[in-house]
Every structure is written in C-alpha cells, then in structure tokens.
C-alpha positions, 0 to 999 in steps of 0.5 A: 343745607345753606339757605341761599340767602344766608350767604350774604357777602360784604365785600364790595368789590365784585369780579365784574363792575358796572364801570367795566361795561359802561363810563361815565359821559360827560354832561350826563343827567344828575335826575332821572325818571323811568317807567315800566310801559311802552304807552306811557314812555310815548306820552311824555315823549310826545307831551315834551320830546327827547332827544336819545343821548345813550343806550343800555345795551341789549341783546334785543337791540338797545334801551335808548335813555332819552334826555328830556328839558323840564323847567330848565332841568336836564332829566334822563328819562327811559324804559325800565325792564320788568323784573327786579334782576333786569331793572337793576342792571339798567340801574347801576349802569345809568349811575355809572353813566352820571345819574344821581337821582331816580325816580319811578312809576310802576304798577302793583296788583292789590292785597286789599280789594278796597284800594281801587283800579287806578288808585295811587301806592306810595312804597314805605317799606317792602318784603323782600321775596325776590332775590336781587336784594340780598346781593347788596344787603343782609337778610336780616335788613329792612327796606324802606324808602329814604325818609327825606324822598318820602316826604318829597313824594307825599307833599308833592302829590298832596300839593298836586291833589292827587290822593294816595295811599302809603304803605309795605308793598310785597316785591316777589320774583314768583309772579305765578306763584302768589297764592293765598297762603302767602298773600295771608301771610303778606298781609298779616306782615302789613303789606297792602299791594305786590310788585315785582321791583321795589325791594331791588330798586330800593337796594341798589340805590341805597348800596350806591348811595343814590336818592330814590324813590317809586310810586305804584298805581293800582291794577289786578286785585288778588283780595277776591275769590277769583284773580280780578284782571281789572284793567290797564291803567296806562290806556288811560293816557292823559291822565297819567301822562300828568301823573308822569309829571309827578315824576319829575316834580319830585326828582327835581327836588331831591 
C-alpha cells in the first residue's frame, strides 16, 4: 500500500493558486506579525490600535488583518487560525496580498516537566507529524528555522532579558492522539514541546521564499503521570502584551 506521504509532487503549479482567490493590494505590509489568541490580539490593539485594512475570507464572517504603525513601520498584524491546514491557507493568502515577512506567537504543551507555565520555546527544528508540510516539501526534508531569523530572534530576546529555551518541537495534527508511546519515542528524537503549527508554518514559508520565524510559550505539561492542564498564559495580560512587542522587534529586523 502507497503511504500518503511518499506521494510528494514537485511541480509547482497547482489546480487552484492563491492569487486566483486573492491580489496583490498596493501598499500592503512587507512585515507581519500573528498569534493564535483572541486575548492576546486585544492587547496589542489596545497598547497601539490598527486600523483593518483586509480580510481572509471566511465562511464564519471574515479575519480582519489589521495594519498596526511600529516605530515608523507598517506591520500587518492578525488572528491566525489553529491547525496547521487552516494557518497555512491564511499564510499563503497574506503573501499574495504583499507580505514578505512573519513572525508568530503560539503555544506549546511541554514533553519536559522542568520547562515551566509560561517559559519561553524557540522553535529550531520540528518533527513533522501533521500532514500539511508534505504538500510542499518531501518526506525525506528536515524543517528548521532559517538561520539568520534564528539568530534574529535569540539576540532580540537576550537583548530584551527575557529567557528562553531552543530546541526540536513535535508538530502533530492528533491533538488527542499524543500518548505515551509516541511522546517517548518524540523525546528520544530530541523534541522538548509539542504544537500544532510550526513544521506547516515553516514549510509554506520556506516553499514561498518567505522570512519566518515563531516563538511558543509554554502551557499544558504531558511529562506527568496525569496531563497537567496548568494554566492559560494569555490571562496574564501585561506581561505578553510586552512579550508581543518581541514580535515586532524581530520582524523589523529581518
């Protein structure tokens, strides 16, 4: 039997284009920052405003994409939808609208139970065990950050103070099918957290030759007898309403 994902194709034209659902806008943002919650997206609006300059079109009404003024920059900011399939069609929508560069915040459960509530995970590298990636690269490809947004990232955060953690994440599209055989078998293959974005994100972006970069903050621990639940990071307002300037601290720089 063909394994789904041995059937890789190369070509890169494809029956329906993005541009064919969405064109380029004038003026549009080359920077761009996103995050996966509600609570979050309300602190920056609220910290800088935005007026909505777009929509991804949507079946339940719309995803306004918000232009934001940062130190002088234009920055495209918006809601990103959870689930690798769904976050990637935003993606290669906004890239068609003008967007040249990406930076996100998201969430991660833990695979260490020393990394704590709230603790900061830079993405290096993922396992890919959701689906969306192998539409744009082979099995057989590793996904890795892009070095120079890499270093970016990290000098930015140790500039800031702010501590952090590097290292492989696990991207799955199972959410409730992680159990404890495959997080051994994750951790063994490096991974510290698990998400259900970064090895998608990083794909499209790497397909369409755009500068990207995520970072994660830790909530629900899986290194326990029981799941541990631990908390919502976002109710902590002020505190990543800063961490969200990260964002566009190293979105400008790329």
């Amino acid at each position: 039997m063909t394994v789904f994902f041995e059937l890789f194709d190369s070509e890169r034209k494809s029956i329906l284009e993005p541009f064919m659902l969405v064109k380029p806008i004038e003026g549009f943002p080359q920077f761009g920052i996103s995050c996966f919650s509600k609570k979050l997206q309300d602190s920056i609006l609220e910290k800088y405003g935005g007026k909505v300059i777009n929509y991804f079109a949507t079946e339940d009404g719309g995803v306004p994409i918000y232009e934001v003024n940062y130190k002088g920059e234009k920055v495209a900011f918006y809601l990103s939808r959870v689930g690798a399939p769904a976050v990637v069609m935003q993606m290669e929508e906004i890239f068609i609208m003008g967007l040249r560069k990406l930076m996100v915040m998201g969430s991660c459960g833990t695979l260490d139970s020393t990394i704590e509530f709230g603790n900061l995970i830079v993405p290096t590298s993922g396992i890919r065990d959701e689906g969306t990636s192998y539409h744009y690269f082979s099995a057989e490809c590793l996904i890795e950050m892009q070095a120079n947004v890499l270093e970016i990232i990290t000098s930015t955060l140790d500039e800031k103070g702010y501590p952090y953690i590097c290292g492989k994440t696990w991207t799955t599209d199972g959410l409730f099918r992680e159990t404890k055989g495959k997080l051994e078998v994750r951790r063994k293959q490096g991974c510290i957290a698990v998400d259900m974005e970064y090895t998608a994100m990083q794909a499209v972006a790497d397909y369409r030759g755009i500068e990207f970069g995520q970072i994660l903050y830790s909530e629900d621990n899986l290194d326990s007898e029981n799941w541990e639940e631990r908390g919502y990071v976002p109710k902590q307002r002020e505190k990543f309403s800063i961490l969200l300037d990260i964002l566009f601290e190293c979105v400008i720089k790329m």
